[in-house]
C-alpha positions as CSV (number, residue, x, y, z in Angstrom):
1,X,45.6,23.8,-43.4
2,X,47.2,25.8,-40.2
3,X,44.6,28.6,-41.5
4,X,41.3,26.2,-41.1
5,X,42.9,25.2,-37.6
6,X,42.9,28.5,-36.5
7,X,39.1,29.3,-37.9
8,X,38.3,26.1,-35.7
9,X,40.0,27.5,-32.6
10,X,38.5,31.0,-32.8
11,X,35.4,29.7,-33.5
12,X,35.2,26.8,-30.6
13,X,36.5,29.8,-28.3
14,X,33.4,32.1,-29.1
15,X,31.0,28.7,-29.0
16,X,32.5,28.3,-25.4
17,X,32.5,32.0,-24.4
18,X,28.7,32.0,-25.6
19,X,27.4,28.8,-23.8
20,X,29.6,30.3,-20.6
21,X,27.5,33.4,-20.7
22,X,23.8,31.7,-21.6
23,X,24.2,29.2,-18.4
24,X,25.3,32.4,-16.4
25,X,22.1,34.7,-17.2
26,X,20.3,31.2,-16.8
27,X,21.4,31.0,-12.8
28,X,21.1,34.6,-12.3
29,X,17.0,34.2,-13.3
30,X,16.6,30.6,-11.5
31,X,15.1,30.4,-8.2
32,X,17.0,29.2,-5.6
33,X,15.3,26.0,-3.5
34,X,15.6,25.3,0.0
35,X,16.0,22.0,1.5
36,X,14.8,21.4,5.3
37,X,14.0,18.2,7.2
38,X,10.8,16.9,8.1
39,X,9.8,17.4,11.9
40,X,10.1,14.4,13.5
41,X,6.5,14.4,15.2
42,X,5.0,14.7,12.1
43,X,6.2,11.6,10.5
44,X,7.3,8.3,12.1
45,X,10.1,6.6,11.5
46,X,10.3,4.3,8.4
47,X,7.1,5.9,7.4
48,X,4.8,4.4,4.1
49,X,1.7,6.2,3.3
50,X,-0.2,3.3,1.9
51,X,-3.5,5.0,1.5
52,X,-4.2,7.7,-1.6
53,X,-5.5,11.4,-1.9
54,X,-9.2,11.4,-2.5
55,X,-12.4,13.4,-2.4
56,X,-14.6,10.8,-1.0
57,X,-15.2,10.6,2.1
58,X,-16.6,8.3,5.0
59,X,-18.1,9.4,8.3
60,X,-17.4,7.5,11.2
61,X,-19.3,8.6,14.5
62,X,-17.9,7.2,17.8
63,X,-20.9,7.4,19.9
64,X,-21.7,5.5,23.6
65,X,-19.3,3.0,24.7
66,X,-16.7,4.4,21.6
67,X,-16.2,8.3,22.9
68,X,-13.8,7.8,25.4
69,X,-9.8,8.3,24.0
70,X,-8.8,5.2,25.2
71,X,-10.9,3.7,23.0
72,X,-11.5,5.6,19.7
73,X,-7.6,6.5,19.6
74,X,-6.2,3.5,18.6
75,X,-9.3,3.1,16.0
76,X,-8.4,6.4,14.7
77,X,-5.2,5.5,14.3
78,X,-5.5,2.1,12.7
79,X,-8.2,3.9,10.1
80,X,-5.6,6.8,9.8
81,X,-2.4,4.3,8.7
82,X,-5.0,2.5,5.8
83,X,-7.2,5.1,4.4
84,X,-6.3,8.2,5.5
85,X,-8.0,11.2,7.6
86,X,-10.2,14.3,6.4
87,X,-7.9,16.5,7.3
88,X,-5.1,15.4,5.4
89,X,-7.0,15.0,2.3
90,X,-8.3,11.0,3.4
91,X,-11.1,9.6,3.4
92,X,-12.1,9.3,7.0
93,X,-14.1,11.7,8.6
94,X,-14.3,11.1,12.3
95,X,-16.8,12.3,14.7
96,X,-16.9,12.0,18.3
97,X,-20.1,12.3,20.5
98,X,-20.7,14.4,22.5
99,X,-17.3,16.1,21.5
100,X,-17.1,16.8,18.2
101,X,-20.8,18.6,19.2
102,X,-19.8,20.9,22.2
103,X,-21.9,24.3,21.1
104,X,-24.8,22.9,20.8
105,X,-25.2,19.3,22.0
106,X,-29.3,19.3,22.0
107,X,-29.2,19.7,18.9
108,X,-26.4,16.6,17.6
109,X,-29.2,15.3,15.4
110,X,-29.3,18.2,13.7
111,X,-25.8,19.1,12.7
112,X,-25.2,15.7,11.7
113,X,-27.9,16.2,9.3
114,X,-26.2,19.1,8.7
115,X,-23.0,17.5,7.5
116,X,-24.4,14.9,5.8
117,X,-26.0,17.9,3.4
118,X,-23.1,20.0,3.1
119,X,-21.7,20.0,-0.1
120,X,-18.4,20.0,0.4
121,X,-18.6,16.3,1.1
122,X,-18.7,13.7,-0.8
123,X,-19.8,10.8,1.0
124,X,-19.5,7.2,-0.1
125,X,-20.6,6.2,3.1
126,X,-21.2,6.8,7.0
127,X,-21.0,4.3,9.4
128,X,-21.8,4.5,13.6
129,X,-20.3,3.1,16.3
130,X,-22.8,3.2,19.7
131,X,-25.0,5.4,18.0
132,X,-26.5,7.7,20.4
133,X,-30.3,8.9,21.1
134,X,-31.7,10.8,18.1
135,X,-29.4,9.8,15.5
136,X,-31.7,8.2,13.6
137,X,-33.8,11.6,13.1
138,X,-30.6,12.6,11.6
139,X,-30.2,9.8,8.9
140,X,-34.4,10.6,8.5
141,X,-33.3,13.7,7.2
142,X,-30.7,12.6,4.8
143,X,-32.9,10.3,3.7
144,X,-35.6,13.1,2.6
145,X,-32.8,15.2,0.6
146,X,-32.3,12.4,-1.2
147,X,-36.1,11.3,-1.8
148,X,-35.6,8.1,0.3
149,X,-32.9,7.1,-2.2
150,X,-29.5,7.8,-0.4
151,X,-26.9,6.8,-2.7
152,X,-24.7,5.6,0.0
153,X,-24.5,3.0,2.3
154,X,-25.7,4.0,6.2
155,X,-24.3,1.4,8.9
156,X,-24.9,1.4,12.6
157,X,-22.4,-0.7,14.5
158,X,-23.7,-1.6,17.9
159,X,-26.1,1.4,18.4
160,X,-27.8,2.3,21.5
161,X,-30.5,4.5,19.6
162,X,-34.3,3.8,18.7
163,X,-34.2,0.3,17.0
164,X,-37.1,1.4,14.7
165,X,-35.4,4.5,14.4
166,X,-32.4,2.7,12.9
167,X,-33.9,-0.3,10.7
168,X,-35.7,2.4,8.9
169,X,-33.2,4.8,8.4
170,X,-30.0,2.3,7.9
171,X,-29.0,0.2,5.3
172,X,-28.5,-1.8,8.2
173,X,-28.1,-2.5,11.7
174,X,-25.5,-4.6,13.8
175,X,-26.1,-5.8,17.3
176,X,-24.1,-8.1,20.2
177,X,-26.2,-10.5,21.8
178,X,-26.5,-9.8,25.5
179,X,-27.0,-12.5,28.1
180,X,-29.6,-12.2,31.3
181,X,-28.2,-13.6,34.6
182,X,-30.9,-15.3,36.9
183,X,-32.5,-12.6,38.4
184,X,-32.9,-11.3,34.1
185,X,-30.5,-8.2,34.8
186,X,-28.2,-7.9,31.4
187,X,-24.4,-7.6,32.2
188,X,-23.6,-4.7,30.6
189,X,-20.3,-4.4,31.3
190,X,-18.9,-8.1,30.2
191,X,-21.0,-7.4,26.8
192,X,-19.5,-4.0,26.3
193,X,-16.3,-5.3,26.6
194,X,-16.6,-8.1,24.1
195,X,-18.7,-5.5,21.9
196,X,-15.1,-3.1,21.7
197,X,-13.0,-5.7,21.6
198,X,-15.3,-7.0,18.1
199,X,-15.7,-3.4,16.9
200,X,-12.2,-2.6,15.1
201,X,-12.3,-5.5,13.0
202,X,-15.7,-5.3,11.6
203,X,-15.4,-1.3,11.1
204,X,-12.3,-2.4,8.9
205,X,-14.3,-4.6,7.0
206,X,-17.1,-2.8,6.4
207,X,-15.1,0.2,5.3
208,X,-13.4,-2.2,2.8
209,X,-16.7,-3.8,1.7
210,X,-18.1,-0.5,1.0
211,X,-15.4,0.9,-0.9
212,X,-15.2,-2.9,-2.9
213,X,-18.8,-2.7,-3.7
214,X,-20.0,1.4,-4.5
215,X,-23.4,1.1,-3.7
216,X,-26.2,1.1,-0.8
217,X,-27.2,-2.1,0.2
218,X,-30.3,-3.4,-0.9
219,X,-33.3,-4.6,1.8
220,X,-34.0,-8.1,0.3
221,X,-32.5,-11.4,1.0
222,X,-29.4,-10.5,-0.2
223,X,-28.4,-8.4,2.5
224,X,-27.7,-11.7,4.6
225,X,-24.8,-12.6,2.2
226,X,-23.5,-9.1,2.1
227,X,-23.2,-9.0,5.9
228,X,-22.0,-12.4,6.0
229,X,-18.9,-11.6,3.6
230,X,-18.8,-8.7,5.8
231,X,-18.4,-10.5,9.2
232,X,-16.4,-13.5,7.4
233,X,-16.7,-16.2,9.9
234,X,-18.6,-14.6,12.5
235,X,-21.9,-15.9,13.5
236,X,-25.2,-13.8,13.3
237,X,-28.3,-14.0,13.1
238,X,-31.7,-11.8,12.3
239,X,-32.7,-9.3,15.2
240,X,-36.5,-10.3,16.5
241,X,-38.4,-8.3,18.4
242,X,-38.9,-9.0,22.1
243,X,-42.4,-8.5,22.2
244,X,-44.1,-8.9,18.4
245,X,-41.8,-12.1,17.8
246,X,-41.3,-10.1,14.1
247,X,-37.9,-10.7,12.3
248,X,-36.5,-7.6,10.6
249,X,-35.3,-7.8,7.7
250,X,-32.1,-5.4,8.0
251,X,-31.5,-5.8,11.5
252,X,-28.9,-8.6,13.2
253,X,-27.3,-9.9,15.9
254,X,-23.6,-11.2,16.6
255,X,-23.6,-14.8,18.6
């Protein structure tokens, strides 16, 4: 009996002595991590990333009445907090006339054409906000690398572009009323303000809406309810022209 005891000591002694010696040539090959804190301007406090990593992305162009920081920042920003930003793997892609443009700002049409063909994008959609002159050529030439079927949607918020331009090259077009004082001079700058003021909201929704539905929106009647479920309560109505009296069909006005 005392002689299996001692077999059983001996024996537990070389398991021990064995499993001692495994962990230790196990630690001598590991790889030793590092713990650091995160900078503090990098994250805010209490931070939650509620949006995901994805490959789509959205282009949002801040043109005329959007361009200025005090204005596009704290759109960025909000866009930034629920769906993310290019840069940091998001899907917003914001661009700022005439900024994001400097070396060659003749020729904005055509790098935004440019973009819109490069394939290390993939858009699900681009929206504008002010659109300026010539960006319609642009979304013209998207249309023509896709063979007039762009299989995204194409949104101009409060453009100041060619109207033409825009109802044929957008899914479509959004407007603010302007009033005409007595002497039929339009106040600009009461309008412009009401337009900004307006502009966060229905960006958000239409960013959502696009994302909800995963297509381009078609030109029939239809397109009524989609930008009514788009502008929720808002009021609208279809953009006529000032001199033909013709209603377009993807073209409309806030009240």
């Amino acid at each position: 009996m005392k002689q299996a005891k001692l077999i059983f000591i001996i024996f537990s002694i070389f398991l021990i002595l064995g499993c001692s010696k495994k962990s230790e040539i196990n630690l001598q090959n590991a790889q030793q991590i590092e713990l650091f804190d995160v900078a503090e301007d990098k994250l805010p406090e209490n931070y939650t990333q509620t949006w995901h990593v994805t490959n789509k992305r959205l282009l949002v162009l801040f043109g005329y009445n959007f361009n200025t920081p005090e204005i596009y920042e704290p759109i960025v920003k909000s866009l930034e907090k629920q769906f993310g930003l290019d840069k940091n793997g998001g899907l917003i892609l914001p661009l700022f006339y005439p900024d994001s443009f400097k070396h060659s700002p003749r020729s904005f049409f055509t790098q935004i054409a440019n973009i819109l063909a490069d394939d290390a994008y993939d858009f699900c959609g681009v929206i504008t906000l002010g659109a300026p002159e010539n960006t319609h050529i642009a979304f013209s030439r998207n249309q023509d690398l896709w063979n007039e079927n762009v299989p995204y949607p194409v949104i101009a918020l409060f453009p100041q572009d060619d109207v033409l331009g825009l109802e044929s090259s957008c899914d479509f077009v959004l407007d603010k009323t302007q009033t005409v004082n007595l002497n039929s001079d339009f106040i600009v700058d009461e309008e412009e303000n009401v337009t900004i003021s307006e502009a966060p909201e229905v960006l958000e929704n239409t960013i959502y809406y696009i994302l909800d539905i995963d297509f381009s929106f078609p030109r029939t009647s239809d397109l009524r309810l989609h930008v009514a479920n788009i502008l929720k309560n808002r009021k609208f109505n279809y953009y006529k022209d000032s001199e033909t009296g013709l209603q377009s069909i993807n073209h409309f006005v806030l009240n």
